[in-house]
N, C-alpha and C positions, 0 to 999 in steps of 0.2 A: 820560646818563652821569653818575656820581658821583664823586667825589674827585677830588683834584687828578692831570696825567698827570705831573707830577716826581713828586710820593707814589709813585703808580707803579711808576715805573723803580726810584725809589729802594729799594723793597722788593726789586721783583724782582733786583736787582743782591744785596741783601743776601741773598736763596733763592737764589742761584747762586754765591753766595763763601762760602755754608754748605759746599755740594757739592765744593768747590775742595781743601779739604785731605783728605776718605776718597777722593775720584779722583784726586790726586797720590800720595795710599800705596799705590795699586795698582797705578800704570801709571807708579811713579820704575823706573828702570836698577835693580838692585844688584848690588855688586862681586859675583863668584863669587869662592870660598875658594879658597884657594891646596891646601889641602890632600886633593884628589880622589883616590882610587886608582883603579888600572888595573883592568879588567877581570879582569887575570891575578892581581893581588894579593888580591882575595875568593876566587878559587877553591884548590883542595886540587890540588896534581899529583896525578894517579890513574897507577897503570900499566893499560893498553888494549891490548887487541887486537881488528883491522883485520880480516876476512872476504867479501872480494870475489869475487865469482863474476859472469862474463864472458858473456855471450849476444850471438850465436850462437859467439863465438867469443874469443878473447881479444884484445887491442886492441892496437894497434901502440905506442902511449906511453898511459900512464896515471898521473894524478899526482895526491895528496890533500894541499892545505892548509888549514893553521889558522890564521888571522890573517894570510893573505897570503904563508905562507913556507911552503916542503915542508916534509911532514912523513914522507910513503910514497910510495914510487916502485915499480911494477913494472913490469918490462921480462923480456920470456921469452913462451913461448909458451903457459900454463898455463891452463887454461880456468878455474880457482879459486887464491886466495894468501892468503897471509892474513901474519900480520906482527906484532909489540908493539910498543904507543907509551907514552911519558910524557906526558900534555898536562894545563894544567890545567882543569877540570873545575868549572864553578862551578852552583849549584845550578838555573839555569834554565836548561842545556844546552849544547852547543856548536854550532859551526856548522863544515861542514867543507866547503870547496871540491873539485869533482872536474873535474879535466881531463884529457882524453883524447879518443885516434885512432884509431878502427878502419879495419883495411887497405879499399882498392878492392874492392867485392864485398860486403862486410859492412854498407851503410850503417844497417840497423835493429838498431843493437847497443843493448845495456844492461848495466849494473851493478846487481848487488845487494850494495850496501853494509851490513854489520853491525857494531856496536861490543860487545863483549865487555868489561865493567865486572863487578869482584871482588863475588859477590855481589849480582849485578843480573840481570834475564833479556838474553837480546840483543835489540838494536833495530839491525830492519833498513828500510831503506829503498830505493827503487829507482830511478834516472836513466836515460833513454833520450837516444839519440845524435839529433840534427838528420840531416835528411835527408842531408847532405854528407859523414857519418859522423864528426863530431865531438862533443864532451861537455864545455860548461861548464856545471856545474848547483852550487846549495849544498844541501846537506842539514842538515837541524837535528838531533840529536842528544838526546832529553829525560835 
């Protein structure tokens, strides 16, 4: 073996305190900016409309949210409904909660959900009930 083992250490100490400041600029904390927008403040309200159709039959409660809060409710016996909404609409899509009951007897229900945007084709999508005849599913929106 050659050279001295302080020599040694000593370099290798100084190849590892080279290393010390580009891997503290990677892995420091940084504040995040106070100044973030919402979700809601990037997108355009659009006026929309809602195009539900019921299999086998129509659902005992039926509810669609946006961000957690109703936005459409229907209640009635109509095996199809449909509805306007204003929601905002940002360019990589929305996401809409659906919750619902189909009565005793009907446990293999579905929703065929459609969004109707001014100028767009419609996009629809489809949710099927749990064995129990319930319906909490999210639907994405493009």
């Amino acid at each position: 073996m050659r050279g001295s083992p302080l020599l040694r250490a000593l370099l290798l100490l100084l190849g590892l305190g080279l290393f010390a400041l580009p891997l503290w600029r990677l892995t420091r904390p940084e504040v995040a900016s106070k100044t973030t927008e919402s979700p809601e403040s990037a997108a355009t309200v659009e006026p929309l409309e809602l195009r539900a159709t019921f299999l086998p039959g129509p659902p005992a409660e039926f509810e669609v949210r946006h961000l957690g809060k109703p936005v459409w409710k229907v209640s009635g016996a109509e095996q199809a409904a449909s509805g306007p909404l204003r929601l905002p609409f940002p360019a990589e899509g929305i996401d809409l909660e659906l919750i619902g009951r189909w009565p005793p007897g009907q446990a293999n229900g579905a929703v065929r959900l459609g969004v109707v945007r001014a100028g767009a084709p419609v996009v629809e999508r489809v949710a099927w009930t749990k064995p129990d005849g319930t319906l909490s599913e999210v639907l994405t929106f493009p």
